[in-house]
C-alpha positions as CSV (number, residue, x, y, z in Angstrom):
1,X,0.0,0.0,0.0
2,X,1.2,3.6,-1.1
3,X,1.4,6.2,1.9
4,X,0.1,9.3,0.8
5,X,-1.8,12.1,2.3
6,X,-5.1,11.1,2.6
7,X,-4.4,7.4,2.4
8,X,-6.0,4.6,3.9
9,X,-3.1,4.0,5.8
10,X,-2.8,7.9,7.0
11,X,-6.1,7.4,8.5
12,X,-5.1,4.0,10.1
13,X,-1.8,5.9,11.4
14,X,-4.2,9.0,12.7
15,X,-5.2,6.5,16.4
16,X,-1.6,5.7,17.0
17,X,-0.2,5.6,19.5
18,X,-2.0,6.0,22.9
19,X,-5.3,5.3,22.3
20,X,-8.2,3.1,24.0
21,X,-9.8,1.0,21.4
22,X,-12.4,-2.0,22.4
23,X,-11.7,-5.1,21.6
24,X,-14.8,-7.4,20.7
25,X,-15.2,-10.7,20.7
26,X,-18.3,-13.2,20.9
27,X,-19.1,-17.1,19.9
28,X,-22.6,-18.2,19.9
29,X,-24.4,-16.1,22.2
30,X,-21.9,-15.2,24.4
31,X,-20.6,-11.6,24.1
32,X,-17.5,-9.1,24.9
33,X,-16.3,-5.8,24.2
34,X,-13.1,-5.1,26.3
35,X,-10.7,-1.5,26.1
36,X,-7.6,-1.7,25.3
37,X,-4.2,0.5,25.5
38,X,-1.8,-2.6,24.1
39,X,-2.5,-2.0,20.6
40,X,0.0,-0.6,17.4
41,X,0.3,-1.0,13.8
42,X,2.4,-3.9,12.9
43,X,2.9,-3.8,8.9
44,X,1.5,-1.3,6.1
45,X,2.1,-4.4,3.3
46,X,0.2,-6.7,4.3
47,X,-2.1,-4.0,6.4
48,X,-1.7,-5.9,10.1
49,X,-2.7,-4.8,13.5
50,X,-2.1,-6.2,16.6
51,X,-3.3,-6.3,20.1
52,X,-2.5,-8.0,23.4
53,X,-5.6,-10.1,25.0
54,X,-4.7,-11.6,28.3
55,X,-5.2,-15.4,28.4
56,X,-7.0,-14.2,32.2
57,X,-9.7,-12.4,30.0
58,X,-13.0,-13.4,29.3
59,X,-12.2,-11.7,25.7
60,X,-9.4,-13.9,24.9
61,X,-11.1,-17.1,25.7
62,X,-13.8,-15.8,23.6
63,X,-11.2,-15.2,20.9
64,X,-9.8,-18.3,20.9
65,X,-12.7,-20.5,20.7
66,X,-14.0,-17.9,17.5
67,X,-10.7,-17.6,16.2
68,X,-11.9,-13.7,15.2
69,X,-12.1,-10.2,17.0
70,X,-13.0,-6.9,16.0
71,X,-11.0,-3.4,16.8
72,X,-13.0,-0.9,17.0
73,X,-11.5,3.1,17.4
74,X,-13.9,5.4,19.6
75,X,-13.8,9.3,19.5
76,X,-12.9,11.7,22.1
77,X,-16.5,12.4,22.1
78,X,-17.3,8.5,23.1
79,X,-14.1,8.6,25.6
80,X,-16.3,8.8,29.2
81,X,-17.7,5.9,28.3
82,X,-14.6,3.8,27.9
């Protein structure tokens, strides 16, 4: 992927570093949605991100059995509720 002004990858840039984001997670009907600060940008080719899930976390166990997780960026304006 090219980095340019603008870019995809600009915008994916824009929430690092020291963010919350929220992890999700669910299986069946079982549900999650965990903050996060251990989170970063790990490649722009492939585009990879990665966050740190504590094998002590409901989340993780969640993750695990799914094998799939959403990261989801909140705005300064959604920040109380975090």
């Amino acid at each position: 992927m090219k980095f340019e002004p603008g870019s995809e990858i600009e915008r994916f840039n824009h929430f690092y570093p020291n963010t919350v984001v929220l992890i999700g997670a669910g299986c069946g009907t079982r549900r999650s949605i965990m903050p996060s600060s251990w989170h970063t940008a790990i490649s722009r080719d492939p585009l990879l991100y990665g966050v740190m899930v504590s094998p002590k976390r409901y989340t993780h166990s969640l993750i695990e059995e799914r094998g799939e997780f959403s990261v989801n960026f909140v705005g300064s304006r959604m920040s109380s509720l975090v």
